[in-house]
C-alpha positions as CSV (number, residue, x, y, z in Angstrom):
1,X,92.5,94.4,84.0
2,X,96.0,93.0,84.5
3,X,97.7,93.9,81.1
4,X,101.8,93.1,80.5
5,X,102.0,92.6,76.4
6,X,104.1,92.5,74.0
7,X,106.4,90.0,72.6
8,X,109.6,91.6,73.4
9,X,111.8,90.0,76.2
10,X,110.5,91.8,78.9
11,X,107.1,90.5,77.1
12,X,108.4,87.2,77.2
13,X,109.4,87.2,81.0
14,X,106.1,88.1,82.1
15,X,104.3,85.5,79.2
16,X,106.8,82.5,81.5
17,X,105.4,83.8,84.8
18,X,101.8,83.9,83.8
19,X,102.6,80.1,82.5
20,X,104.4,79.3,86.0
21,X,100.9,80.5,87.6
22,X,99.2,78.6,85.6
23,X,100.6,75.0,86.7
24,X,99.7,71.9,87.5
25,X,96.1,71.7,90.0
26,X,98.4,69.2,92.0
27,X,100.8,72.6,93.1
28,X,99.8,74.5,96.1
29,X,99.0,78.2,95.9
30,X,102.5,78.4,97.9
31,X,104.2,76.4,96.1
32,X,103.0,78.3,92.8
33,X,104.2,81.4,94.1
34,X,107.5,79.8,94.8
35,X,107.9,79.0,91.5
36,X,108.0,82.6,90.2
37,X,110.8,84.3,89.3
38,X,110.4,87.1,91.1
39,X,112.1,89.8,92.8
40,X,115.2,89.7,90.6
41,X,116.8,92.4,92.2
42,X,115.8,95.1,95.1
43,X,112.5,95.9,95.2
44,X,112.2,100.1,95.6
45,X,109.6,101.0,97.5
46,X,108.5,104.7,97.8
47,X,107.2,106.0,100.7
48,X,105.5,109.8,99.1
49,X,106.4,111.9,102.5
50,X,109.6,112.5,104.4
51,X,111.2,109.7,107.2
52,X,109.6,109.7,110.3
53,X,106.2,110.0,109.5
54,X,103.3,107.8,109.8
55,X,103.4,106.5,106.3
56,X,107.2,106.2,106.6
57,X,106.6,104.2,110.0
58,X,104.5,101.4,108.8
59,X,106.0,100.9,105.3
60,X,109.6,100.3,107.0
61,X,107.7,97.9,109.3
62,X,106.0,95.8,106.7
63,X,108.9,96.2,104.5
64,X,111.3,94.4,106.8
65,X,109.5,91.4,106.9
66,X,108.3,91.2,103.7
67,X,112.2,91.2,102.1
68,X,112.6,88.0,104.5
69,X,109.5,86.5,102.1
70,X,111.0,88.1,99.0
71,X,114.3,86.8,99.3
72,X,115.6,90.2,97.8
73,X,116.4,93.6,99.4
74,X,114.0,96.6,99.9
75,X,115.0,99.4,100.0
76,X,112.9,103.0,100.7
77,X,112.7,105.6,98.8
78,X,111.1,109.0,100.3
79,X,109.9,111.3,97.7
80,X,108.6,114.8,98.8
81,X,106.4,117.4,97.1
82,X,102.7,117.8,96.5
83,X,101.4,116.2,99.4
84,X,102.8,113.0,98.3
85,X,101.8,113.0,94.6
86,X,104.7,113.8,93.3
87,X,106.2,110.0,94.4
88,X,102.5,109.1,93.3
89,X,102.6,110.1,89.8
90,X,106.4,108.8,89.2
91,X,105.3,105.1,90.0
92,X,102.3,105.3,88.2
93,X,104.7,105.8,85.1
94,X,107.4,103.0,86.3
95,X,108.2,99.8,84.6
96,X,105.0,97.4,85.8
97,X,107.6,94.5,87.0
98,X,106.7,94.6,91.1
99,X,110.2,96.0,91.7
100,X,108.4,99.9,92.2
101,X,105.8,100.1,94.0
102,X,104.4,103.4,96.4
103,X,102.9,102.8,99.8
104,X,99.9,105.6,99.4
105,X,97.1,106.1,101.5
106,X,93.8,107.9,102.2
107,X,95.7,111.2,100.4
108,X,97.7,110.2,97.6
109,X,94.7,107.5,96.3
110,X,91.8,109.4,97.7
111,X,91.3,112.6,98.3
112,X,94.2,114.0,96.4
113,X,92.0,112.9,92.9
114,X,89.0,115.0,94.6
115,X,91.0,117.6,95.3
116,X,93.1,117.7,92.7
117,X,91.7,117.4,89.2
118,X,94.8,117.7,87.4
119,X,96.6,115.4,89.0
120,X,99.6,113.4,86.7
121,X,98.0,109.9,87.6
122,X,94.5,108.4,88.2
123,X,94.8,106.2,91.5
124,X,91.7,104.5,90.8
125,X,92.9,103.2,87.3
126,X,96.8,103.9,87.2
127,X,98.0,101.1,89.9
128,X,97.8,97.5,90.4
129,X,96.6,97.7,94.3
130,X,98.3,95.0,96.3
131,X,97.1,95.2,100.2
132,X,95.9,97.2,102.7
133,X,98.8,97.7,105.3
134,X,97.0,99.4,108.1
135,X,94.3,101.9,109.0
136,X,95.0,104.5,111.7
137,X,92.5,107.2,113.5
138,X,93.0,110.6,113.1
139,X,93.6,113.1,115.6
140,X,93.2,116.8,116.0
141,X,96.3,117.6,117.8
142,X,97.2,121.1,119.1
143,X,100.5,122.7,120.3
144,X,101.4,122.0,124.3
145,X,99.9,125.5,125.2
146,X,97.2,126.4,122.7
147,X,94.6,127.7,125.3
148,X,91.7,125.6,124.8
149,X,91.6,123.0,127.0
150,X,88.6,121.2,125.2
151,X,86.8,120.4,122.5
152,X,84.0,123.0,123.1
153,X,86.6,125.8,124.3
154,X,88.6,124.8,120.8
155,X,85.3,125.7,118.7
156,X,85.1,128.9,120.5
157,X,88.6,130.1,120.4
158,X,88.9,129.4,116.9
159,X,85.8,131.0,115.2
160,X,87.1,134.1,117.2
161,X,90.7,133.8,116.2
162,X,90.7,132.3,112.8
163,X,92.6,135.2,111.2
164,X,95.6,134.7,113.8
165,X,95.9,130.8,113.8
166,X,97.8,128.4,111.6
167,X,97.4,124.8,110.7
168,X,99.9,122.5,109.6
169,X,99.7,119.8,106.9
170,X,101.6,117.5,104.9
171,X,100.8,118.8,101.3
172,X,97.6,119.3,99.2
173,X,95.8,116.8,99.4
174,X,97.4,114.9,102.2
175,X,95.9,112.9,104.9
176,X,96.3,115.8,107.2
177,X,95.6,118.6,104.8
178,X,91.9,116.8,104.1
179,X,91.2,115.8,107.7
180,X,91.4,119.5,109.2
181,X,89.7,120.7,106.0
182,X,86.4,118.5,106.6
183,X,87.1,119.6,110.4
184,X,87.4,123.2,109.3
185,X,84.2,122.9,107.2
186,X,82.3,121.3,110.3
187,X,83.7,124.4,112.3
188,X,82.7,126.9,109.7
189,X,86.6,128.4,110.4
190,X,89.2,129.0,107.5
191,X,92.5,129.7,109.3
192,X,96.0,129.9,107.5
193,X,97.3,126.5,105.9
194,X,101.1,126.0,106.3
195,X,102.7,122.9,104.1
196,X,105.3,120.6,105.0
197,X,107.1,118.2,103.1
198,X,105.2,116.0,105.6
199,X,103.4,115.4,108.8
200,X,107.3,114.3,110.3
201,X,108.2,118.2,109.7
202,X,104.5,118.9,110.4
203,X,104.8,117.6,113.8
204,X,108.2,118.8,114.7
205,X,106.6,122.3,113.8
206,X,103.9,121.9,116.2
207,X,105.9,120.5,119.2
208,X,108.3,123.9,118.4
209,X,104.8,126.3,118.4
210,X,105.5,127.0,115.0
211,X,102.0,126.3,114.2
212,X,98.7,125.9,116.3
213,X,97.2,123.0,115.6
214,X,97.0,119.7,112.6
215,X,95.2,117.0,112.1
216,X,97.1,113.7,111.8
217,X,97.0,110.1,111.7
218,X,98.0,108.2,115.3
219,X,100.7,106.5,114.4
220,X,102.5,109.5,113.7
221,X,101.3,111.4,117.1
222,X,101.3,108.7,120.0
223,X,105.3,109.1,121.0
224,X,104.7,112.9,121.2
225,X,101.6,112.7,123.2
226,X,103.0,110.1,125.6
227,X,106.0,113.1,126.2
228,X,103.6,115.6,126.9
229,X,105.0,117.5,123.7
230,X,101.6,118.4,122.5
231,X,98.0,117.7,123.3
232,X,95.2,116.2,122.0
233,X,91.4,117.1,121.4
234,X,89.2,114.0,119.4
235,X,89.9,111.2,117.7
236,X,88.2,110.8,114.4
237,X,86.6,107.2,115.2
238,X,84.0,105.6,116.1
239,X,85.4,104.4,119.8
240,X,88.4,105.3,121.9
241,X,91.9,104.1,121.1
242,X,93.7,101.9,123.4
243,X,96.8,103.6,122.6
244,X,95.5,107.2,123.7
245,X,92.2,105.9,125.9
246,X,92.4,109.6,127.4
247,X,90.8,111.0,124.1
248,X,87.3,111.3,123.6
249,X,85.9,110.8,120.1
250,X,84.6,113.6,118.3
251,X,81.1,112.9,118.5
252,X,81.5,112.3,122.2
253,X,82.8,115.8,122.1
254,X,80.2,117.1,120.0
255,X,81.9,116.9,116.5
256,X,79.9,114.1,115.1
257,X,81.0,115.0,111.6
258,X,84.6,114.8,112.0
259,X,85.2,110.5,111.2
260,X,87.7,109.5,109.3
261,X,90.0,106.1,109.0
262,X,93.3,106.8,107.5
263,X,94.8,103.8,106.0
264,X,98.0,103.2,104.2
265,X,98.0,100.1,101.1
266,X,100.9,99.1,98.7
267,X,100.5,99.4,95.2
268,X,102.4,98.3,91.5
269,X,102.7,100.4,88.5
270,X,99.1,99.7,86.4
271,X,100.3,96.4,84.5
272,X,101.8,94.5,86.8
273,X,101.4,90.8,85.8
274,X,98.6,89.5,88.1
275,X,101.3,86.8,89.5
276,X,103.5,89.5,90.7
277,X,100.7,91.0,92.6
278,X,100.0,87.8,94.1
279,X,103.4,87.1,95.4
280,X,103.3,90.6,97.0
281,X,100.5,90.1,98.3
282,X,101.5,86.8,100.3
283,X,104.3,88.9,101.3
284,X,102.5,91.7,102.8
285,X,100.2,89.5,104.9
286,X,102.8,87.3,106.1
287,X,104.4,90.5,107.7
288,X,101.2,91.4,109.1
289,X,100.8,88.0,110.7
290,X,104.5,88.6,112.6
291,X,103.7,89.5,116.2
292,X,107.1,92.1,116.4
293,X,104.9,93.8,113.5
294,X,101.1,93.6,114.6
295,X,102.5,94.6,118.8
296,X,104.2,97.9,117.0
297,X,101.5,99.0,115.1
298,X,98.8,98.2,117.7
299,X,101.1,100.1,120.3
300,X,100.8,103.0,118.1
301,X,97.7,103.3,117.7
302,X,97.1,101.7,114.1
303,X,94.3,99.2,113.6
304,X,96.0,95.7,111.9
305,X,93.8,94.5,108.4
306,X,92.4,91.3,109.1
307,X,93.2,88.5,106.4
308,X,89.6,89.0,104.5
309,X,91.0,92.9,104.2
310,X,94.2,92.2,102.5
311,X,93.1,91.6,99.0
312,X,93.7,93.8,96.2
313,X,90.1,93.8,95.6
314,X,89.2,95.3,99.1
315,X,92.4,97.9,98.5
316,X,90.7,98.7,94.8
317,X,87.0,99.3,96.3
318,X,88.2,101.1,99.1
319,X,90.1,103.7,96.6
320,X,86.9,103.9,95.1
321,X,84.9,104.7,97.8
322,X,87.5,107.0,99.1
323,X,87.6,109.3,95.9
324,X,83.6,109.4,95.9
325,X,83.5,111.0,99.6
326,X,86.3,113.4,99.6
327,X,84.8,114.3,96.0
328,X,81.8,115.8,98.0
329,X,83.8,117.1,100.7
330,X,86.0,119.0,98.1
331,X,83.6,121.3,96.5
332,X,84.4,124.8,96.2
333,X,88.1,124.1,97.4
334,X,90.6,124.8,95.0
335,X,94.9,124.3,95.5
């Protein structure tokens, strides 16, 4: 699966870290990864949506920490367009090294493919995953003074005002733009869709009453909600969220339908030597062991991977799984 030939020199460099991971029994799996000569320079990471959103949140978290373990700079890159598949489709085509990578999620490698048939990349073949960073509950969020005050009012004044309302999303495809579709399905509603270049803007658009209501992951939506900016109907989970206990869940509102676990996971350009992987892989779960890191995201709503979670064969199952149920929520949608 992990393929880096040739016999050029960039051939060559990967041929000597393959034979660095392949030492001695006596070395440690540490010490191993010590050993590899890698990052050589800053490592890029591109975040697919603009700063201040949820995805944006935990990568600069996560990538913090994990330039500490790397030794070398990271810097972020925040590529707009498409509901994050623009950034998506540029790293799938980047030099397999470790120094791009993407930080997608639940959009970008799941839905976006069911969606999306023509997409420039395939996430489920076109990456090297590398860990699961976090997952987060969605929420169906509302402007401060949409009228309904509930769940059940909100399926009412909906279905008799779909023509007039508008719903915000990051993009076709997105995290939010799937959530309030299956929502919208559930509802049997089809009110007017207005893109962003990402739930940040998306957001900012609802606490202005630009739009009426989105669906978006917590992380993004807790500091607004603790302001009183906007207000908020279910939670997409299985149980209440410490970090917004006021919210019922949607099947305790009588939404049953409406689950969903956002997640975010880094990923390398398909190709990426297997050692590379490894070393970013150490890197991401050391940062997710750092209290400063787990006490933000737990504050804000996100749900930390345990260590059995953070391999890049949970990340690569999970991608699967992901593009198999959005795949049967997508029919008869088109861009």
């Amino acid at each position: 699966m992990k393929r880096f030939g040739g016999v050029s020199a960039a051939g060559g460099i990967a041929i000597a870290i393959v034979a660095l991971w392949l030492a001695p029994a006596r070395a440690t799996d540490q010490d191993r990864l010590d050993q590899i000569d890698f990052p050589v320079r800053t490592v890029t990471v591109v975040v697919p949506f603009a700063r201040g959103g949820p995805t944006d949140t935990v990568a600069r978290l996560i990538a913090v920490e994990m330039a500490k373990t790397l030794g070398q700079p990271i810097e972020i890159e925040n590529i707009l367009g498409a509901g994050g598949t623009l950034a998506a489709t540029r790293v799938a085509h980047a030099t397999p090294d470790g120094h791009t990578l993407i930080v997608g999620h639940m959009g970008t490698h799941g839905s976006a493919a069911a969606l999306s048939p023509k997409l420039g990349y395939r996430p489920d073949k076109d990456f090297e995953p590398v860990a699961l960073l976090a997952e987060m509950p969605v929420l169906l969020l509302a402007r401060r003074d949409f009228p309904p005050k509930d769940m059940t009012e909100f399926k009412t004044f909906v279905k008799s005002h779909t023509d007039n309302i508008n719903v915000a999303h990051a993009g076709f495809g997105s995290v939010s733009y799937a959530s309030c579709l299956l929502l919208d399905r559930l509802l049997g509603v089809d009110p007017t869709a207005v893109p962003f270049s990402g739930t940040g803007p998306a957001m900012q658009a609802l606490i202005d009453g630009q739009v009426d209501y989105m669906c978006d992951q917590i992380v993004n939506a807790v500091p607004a909600l603790r302001e009183d900016k906007i207000k908020a109907y279910v939670i997409a989970s299985a149980e209440r969220d410490s970090a917004v206990p006021q919210v019922p869940t949607a099947a305790e509102a009588g939404v049953p339908g409406f689950r969903i676990a956002a997640w975010t996971g880094l990923f390398a350009p398909r190709g990426t030597p297997e050692p590379i992987v490894a070393k970013l892989n150490a890197a991401v779960s050391r940062a997710l062991d750092q209290s400063e890191v787990r006490t933000r995201l737990t504050d804000l709503g996100g749900i930390v991977p345990g260590p059995e979670q953070r391999s890049p064969v949970v990340l690569a199952q999970l991608v699967h799984d992901e593009i198999t149920r959005w795949g049967s929520v997508a029919k008869g949608s088109t861009p």
